[in-house]
C-alpha positions in Angstrom: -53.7 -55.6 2.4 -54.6 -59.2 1.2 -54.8 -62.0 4.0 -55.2 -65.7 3.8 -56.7 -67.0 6.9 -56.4 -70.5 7.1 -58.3 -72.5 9.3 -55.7 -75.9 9.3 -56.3 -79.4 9.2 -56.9 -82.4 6.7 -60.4 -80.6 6.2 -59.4 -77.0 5.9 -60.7 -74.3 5.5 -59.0 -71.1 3.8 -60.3 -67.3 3.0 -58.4 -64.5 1.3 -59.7 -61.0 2.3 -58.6 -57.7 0.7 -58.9 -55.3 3.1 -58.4 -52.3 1.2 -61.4 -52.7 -0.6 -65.1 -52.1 1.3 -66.3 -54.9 3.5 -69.1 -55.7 1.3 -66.3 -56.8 -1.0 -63.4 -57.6 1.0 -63.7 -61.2 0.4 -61.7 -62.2 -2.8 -62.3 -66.1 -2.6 -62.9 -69.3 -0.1 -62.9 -72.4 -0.1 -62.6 -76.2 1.5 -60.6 -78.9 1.3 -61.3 -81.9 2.7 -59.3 -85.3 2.6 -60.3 -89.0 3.9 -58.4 -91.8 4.6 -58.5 -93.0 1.7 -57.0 -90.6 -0.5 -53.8 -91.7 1.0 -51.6 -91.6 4.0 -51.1 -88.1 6.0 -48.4 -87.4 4.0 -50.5 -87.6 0.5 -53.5 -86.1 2.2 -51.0 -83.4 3.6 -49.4 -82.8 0.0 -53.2 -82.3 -1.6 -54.5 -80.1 1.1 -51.4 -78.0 0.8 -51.6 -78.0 -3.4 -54.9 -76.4 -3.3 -53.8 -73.5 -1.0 -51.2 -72.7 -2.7 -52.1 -70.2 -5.5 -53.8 -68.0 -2.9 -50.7 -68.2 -0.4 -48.7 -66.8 -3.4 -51.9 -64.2 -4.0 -51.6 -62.7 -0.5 -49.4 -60.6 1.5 -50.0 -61.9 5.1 -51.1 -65.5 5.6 -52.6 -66.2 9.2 -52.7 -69.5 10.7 -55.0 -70.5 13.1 -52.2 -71.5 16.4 -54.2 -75.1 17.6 -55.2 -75.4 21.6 -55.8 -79.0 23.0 -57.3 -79.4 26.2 -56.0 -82.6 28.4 -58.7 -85.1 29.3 -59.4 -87.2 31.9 -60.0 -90.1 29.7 -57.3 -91.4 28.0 -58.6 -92.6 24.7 -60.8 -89.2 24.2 -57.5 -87.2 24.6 -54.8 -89.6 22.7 -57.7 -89.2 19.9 -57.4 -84.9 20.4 -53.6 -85.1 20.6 -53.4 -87.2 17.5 -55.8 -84.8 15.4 -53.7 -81.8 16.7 -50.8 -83.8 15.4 -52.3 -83.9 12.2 -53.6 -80.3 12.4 -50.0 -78.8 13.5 -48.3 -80.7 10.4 -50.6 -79.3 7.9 -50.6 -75.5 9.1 -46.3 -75.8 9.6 -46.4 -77.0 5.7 -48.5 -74.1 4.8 -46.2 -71.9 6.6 -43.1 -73.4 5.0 -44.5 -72.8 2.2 -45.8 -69.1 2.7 -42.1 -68.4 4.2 -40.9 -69.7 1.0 -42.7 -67.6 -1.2 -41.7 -64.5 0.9 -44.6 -64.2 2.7 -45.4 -62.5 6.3 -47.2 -64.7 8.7 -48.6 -64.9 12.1 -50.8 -67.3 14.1 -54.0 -66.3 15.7 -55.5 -67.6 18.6 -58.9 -69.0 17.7 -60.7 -66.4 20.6 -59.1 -63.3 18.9 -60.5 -65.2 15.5 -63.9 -65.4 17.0 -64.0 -62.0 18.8 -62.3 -60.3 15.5 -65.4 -61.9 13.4 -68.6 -62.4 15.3 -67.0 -59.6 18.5 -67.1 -62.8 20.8 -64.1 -64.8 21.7 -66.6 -67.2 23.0 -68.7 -66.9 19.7 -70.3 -70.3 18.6 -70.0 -71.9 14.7 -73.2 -70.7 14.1 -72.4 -67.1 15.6 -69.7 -67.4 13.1 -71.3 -68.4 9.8 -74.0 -66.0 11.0 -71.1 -62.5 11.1 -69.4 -64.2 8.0 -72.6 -64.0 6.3 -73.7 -60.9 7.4 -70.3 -59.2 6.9 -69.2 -60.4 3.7 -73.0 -61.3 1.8 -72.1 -64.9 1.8 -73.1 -68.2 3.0 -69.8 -69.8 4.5 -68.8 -73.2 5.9 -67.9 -73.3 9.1 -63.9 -73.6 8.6 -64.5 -70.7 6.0 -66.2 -68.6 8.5 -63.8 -69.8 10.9 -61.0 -68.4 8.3 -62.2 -65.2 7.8 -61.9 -64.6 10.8 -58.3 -66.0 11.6 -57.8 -63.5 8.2 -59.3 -60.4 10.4 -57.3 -61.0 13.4 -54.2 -61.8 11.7 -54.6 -58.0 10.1 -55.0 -56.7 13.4 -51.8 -58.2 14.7 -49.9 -56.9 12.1 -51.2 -53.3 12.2 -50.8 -53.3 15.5 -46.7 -54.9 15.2 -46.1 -52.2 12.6 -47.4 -49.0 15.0 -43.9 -47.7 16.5 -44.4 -47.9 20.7 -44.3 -44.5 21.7 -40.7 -43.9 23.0 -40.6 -41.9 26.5 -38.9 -38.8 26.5 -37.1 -36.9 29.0 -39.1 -33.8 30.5 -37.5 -30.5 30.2 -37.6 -30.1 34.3 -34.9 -33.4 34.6 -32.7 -32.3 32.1 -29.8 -30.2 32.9 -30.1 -26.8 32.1 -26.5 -26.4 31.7 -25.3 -29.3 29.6 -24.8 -27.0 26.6 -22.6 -24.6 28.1 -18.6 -24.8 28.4 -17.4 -26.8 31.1 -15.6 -23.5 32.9 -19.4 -21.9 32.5 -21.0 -24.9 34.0 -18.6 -25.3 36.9 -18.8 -21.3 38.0 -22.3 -21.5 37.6 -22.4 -24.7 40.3 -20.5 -22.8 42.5 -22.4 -20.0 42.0 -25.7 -21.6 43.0 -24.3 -23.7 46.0 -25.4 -22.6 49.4 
């Protein structure tokens, strides 16, 4: 299976794993893209950042999105500056998922613990952990919104497999079911009376 994992944002960071292939060499391509104020407004930034993930959106068969947490904060200018970014963050991964839904593409968001704990086996694991796994696992120095993506990628996979696998359905035990449903009713009912007290 190919992934995209997508780390979103107007610097983003994007990885496209195959997953059928060994994990020495499970990662196709990478990259970042990173836009400034002024290349535009956030709809022009938006519009390039999506441009340049496109081809490898079409290339994969599951695109996972990194699914943005903000914490409140006490003080009001630090957290009107977090909602804003988040803003900006959540409008760039919802065009890269129009887009992948477009295109006919599966996708699911991952939360960025089961990113880190599906890369580095931390959900606590820091950028550095990160980079450090990345590196180790795939034999290549990453960026930390590529690490970041490979391992939204990883995690991604996992929730898929694990929405394809059937749940086991429960089935009656031989001892509850009635031993003599398959018989004629006139069988059934002289047997009843048959086995009354």
């Amino acid at each position: 299976m190919t992934v995209l994992g997508v780390d979103p944002g107007l610097r983003l960071g994007w990885a496209l794993l195959d997953l059928d292939r060994p994990e020495a060499r499970a990662l196709m391509a990478h990259g970042r893209v990173t836009t400034r104020p002024a290349d535009g407004d956030e709809a022009t930034r938006r519009a390039k950042v999506l441009a340049e993930v496109k081809p490898y959106i079409r290339s994969a068969e599951l695109v996972a999105i990194e699914a943005q947490f903000v914490a409140t904060d006490a003080d009001r200018r630090v957290a009107h500056r977090k909602s804003a970014n988040a803003a900006q963050v959540r409008a760039v991964a919802c065009a890269i998922e129009d887009y992948a839904v477009a295109q006919g593409k599966r996708v699911v968001w991952v939360d960025a613990a089961k990113a880190k704990k599906a890369l580095a086996g931390r959900g606590d694991a820091s950028k550095e952990q990160m980079v450090a796994m990345a590196a180790a696992r795939f034999g290549e120095v990453l960026s930390e919104h590529e690490a970041d993506a490979c391992g939204i990628a990883l995690a991604g996979a996992a929730l898929q497999e694990r929405a394809r696998v059937p749940k086991p359905t429960r089935r009656k035990s031989r001892a509850s079911r009635d031993p003599l449903k398959d018989l004629p009713p006139k069988v059934q009912e002289a047997a009843r009376r048959a086995n009354k007290p």
